[in-house]
Backbone as CSV, one residue per row, in Angstrom:
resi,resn,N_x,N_y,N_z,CA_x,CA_y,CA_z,C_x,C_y,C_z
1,UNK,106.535,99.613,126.163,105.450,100.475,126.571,104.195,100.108,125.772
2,UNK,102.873,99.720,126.202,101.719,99.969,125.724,101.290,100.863,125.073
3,UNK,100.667,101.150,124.070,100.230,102.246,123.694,99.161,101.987,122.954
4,UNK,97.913,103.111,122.401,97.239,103.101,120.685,97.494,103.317,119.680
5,UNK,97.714,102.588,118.898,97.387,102.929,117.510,96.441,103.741,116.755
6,UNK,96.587,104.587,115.844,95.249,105.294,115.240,95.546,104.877,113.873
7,UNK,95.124,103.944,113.337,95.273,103.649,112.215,94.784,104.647,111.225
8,UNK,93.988,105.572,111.901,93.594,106.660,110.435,94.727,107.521,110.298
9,UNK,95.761,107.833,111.713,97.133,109.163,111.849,98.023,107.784,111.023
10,UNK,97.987,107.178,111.184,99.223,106.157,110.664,99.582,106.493,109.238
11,UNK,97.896,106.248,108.387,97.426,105.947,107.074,98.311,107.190,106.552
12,UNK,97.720,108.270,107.119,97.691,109.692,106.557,99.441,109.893,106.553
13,UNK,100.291,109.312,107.108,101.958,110.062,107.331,102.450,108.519,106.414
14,UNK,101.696,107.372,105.717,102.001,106.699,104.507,102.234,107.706,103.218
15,UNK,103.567,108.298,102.545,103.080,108.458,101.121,103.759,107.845,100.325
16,UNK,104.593,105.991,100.399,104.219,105.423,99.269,103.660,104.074,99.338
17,UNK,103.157,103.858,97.959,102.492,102.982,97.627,103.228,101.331,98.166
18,UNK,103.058,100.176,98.426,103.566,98.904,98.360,104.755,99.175,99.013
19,UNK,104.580,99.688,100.048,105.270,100.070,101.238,105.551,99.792,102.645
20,UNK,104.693,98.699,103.077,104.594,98.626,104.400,105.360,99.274,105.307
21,UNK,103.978,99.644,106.849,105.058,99.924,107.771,104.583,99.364,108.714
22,UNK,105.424,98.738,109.845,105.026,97.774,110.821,104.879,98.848,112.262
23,UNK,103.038,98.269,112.205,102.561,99.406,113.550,102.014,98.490,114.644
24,UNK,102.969,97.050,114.715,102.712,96.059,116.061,103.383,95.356,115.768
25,UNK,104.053,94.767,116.905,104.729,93.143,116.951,103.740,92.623,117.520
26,UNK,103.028,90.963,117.843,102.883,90.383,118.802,102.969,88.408,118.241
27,UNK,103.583,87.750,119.220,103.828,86.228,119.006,104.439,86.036,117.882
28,UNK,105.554,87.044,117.271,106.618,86.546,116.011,105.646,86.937,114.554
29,UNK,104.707,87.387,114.880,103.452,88.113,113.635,104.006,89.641,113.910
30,UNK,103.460,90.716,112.580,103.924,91.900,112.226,102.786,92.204,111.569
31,UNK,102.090,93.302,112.203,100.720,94.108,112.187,101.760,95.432,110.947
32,UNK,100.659,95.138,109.856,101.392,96.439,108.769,100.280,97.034,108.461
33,UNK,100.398,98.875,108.233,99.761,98.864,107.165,100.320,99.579,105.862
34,UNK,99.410,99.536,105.011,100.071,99.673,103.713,99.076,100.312,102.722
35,UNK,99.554,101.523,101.913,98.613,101.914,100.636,99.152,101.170,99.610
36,UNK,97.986,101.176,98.466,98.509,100.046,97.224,97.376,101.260,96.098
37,UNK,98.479,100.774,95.011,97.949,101.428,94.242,98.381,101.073,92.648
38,UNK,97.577,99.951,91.830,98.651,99.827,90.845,98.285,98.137,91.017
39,UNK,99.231,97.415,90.178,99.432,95.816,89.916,101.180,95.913,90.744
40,UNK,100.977,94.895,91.873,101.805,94.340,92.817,102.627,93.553,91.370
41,UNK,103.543,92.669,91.618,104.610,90.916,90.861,103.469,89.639,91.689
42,UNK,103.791,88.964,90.708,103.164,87.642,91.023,104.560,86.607,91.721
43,UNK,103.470,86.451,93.125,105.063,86.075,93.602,104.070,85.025,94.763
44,UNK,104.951,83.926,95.612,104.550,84.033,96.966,105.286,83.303,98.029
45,UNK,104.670,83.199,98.867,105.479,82.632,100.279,105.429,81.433,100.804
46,UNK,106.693,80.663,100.688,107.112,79.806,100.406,106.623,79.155,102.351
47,UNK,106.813,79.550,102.753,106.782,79.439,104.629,105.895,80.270,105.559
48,UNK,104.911,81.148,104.795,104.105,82.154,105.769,103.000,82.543,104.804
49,UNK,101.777,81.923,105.717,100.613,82.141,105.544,100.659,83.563,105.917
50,UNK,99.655,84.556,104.920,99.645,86.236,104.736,97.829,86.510,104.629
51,UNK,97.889,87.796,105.784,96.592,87.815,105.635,96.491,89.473,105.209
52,UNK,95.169,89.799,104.313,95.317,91.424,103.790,93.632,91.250,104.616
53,UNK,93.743,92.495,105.053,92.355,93.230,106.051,92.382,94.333,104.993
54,UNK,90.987,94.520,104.224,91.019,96.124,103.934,90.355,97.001,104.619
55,UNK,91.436,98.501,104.419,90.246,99.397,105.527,89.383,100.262,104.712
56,UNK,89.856,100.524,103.611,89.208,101.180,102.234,89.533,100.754,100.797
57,UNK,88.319,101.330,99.732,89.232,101.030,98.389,88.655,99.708,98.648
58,UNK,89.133,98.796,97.086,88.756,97.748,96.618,89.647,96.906,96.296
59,UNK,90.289,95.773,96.787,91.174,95.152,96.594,90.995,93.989,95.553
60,UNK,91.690,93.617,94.498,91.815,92.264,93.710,93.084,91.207,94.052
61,UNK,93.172,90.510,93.994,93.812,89.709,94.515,93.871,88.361,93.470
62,UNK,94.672,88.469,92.514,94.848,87.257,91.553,95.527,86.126,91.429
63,UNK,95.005,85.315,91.422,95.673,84.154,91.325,95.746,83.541,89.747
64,UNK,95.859,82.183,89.900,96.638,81.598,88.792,95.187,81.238,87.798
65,UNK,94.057,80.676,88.628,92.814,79.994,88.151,91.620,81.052,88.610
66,UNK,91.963,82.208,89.355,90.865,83.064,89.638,90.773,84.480,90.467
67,UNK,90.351,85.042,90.222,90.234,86.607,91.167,89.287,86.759,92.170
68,UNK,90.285,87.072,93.260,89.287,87.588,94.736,89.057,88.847,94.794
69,UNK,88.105,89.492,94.815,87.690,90.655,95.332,87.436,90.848,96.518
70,UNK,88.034,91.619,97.081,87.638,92.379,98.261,87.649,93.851,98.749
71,UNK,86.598,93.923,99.479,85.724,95.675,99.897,86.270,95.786,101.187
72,UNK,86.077,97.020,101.835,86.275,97.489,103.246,85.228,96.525,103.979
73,UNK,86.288,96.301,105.343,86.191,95.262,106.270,86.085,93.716,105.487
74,UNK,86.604,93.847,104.850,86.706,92.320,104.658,88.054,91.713,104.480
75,UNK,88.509,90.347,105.165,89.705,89.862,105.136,90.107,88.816,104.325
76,UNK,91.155,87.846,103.695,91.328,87.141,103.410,92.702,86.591,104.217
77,UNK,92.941,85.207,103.516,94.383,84.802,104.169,94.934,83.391,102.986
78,UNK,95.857,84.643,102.333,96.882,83.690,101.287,97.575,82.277,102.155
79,UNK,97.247,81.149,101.843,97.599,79.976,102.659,99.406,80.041,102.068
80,UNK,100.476,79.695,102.597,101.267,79.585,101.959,101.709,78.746,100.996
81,UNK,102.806,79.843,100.034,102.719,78.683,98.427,102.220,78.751,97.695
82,UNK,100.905,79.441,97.942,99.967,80.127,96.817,100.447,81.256,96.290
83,UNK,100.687,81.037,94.895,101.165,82.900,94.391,99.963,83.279,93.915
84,UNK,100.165,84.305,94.199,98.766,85.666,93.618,99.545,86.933,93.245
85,UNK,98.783,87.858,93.109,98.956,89.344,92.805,97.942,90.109,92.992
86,UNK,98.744,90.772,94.360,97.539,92.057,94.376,97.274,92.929,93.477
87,UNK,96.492,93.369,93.046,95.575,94.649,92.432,94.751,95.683,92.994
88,UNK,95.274,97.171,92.815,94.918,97.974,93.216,93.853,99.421,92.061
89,UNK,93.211,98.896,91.834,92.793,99.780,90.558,92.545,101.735,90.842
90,UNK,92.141,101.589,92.087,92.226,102.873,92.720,93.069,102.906,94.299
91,UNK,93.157,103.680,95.100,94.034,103.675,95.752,93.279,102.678,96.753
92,UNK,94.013,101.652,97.633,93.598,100.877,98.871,94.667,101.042,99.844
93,UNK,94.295,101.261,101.099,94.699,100.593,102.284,93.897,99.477,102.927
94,UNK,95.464,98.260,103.693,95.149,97.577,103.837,95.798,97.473,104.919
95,UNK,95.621,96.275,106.006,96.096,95.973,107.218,96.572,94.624,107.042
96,UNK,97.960,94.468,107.065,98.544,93.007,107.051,98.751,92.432,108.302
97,UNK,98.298,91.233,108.237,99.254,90.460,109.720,100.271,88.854,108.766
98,UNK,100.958,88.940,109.500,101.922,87.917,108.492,103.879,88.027,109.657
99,UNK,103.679,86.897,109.589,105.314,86.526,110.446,106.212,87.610,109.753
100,UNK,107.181,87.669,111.107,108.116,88.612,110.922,108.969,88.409,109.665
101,UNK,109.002,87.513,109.519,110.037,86.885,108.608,109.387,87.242,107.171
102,UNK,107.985,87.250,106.957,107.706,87.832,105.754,108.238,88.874,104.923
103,UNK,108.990,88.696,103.623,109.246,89.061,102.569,108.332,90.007,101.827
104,UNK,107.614,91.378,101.608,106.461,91.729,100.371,106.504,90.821,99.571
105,UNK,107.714,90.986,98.644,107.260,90.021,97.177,107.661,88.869,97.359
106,UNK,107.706,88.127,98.192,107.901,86.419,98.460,109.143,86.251,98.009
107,UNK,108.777,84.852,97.100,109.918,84.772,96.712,110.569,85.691,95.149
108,UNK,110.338,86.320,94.746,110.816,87.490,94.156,111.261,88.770,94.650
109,UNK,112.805,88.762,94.504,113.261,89.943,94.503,113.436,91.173,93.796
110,UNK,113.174,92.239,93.469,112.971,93.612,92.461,112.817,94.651,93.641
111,UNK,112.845,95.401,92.519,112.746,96.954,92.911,111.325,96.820,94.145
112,UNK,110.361,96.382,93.832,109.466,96.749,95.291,109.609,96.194,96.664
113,UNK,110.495,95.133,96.939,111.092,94.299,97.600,111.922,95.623,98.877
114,UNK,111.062,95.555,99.990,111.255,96.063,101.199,111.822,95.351,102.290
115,UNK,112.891,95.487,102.608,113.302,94.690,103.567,113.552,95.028,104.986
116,UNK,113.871,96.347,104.901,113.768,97.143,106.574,112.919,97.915,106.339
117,UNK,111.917,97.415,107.056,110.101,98.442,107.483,110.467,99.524,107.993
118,UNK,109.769,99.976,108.298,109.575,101.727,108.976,108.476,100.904,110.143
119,UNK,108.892,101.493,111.620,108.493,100.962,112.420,107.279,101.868,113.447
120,UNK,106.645,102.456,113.510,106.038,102.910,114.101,105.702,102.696,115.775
């Protein structure tokens, strides 16, 4: 069935942090979104390029040689293989697109390591 999304009703029935929940399939990609709040593991993906959309909040994004910042409406896209670590200094939501097959913490497994989404 077709339907809309309201990404603001979505946001609001999120309450935890580094959580994703998948609110689209389309072409083997997985539309998430997600609140962050806090320092993510330095980890990454070995086979899937990952892209973070923010919709609010201020995102950091660290790597090995440097820090990305990013504001509402602005996107990036972790090429794969690159490890980073997100940073959340105040609360962010963000909008992921990234293959189904994507892992949160790449190749690190721990406690934040989500493996069956909540599907919307």
């Amino acid at each position: 069935m077709i339907k809309t999304i309201n990404i603001e009703e979505q946001l609001a029935a999120i309450t935890e942090y580094w959580s994703p929940v998948i609110v689209g399939e389309l072409n083997g990609q997985t539309v998430k979104l997600a609140k962050l709040l806090g320092e993510f593991v330095w980890h990454k993906h070995e086979a899937e390029d990952e892209m973070f959309y923010v919709l609010s909040g201020i995102l950091k994004i660290e790597f090995r040689d440097n820090t990305l910042t990013l504001y509402p409406n602005e996107f990036t896209v972790i090429p794969r293989g690159v490890e980073h670590k997100p940073i959340a200094e105040k609360d962010v939501s963000v909008m992921l697109f990234e293959p189904t097959t994507t892992l949160n913490t790449g190749d690190k497994v721990n406690e934040l390591t989500k493996r069956n989404l909540k599907k919307i």
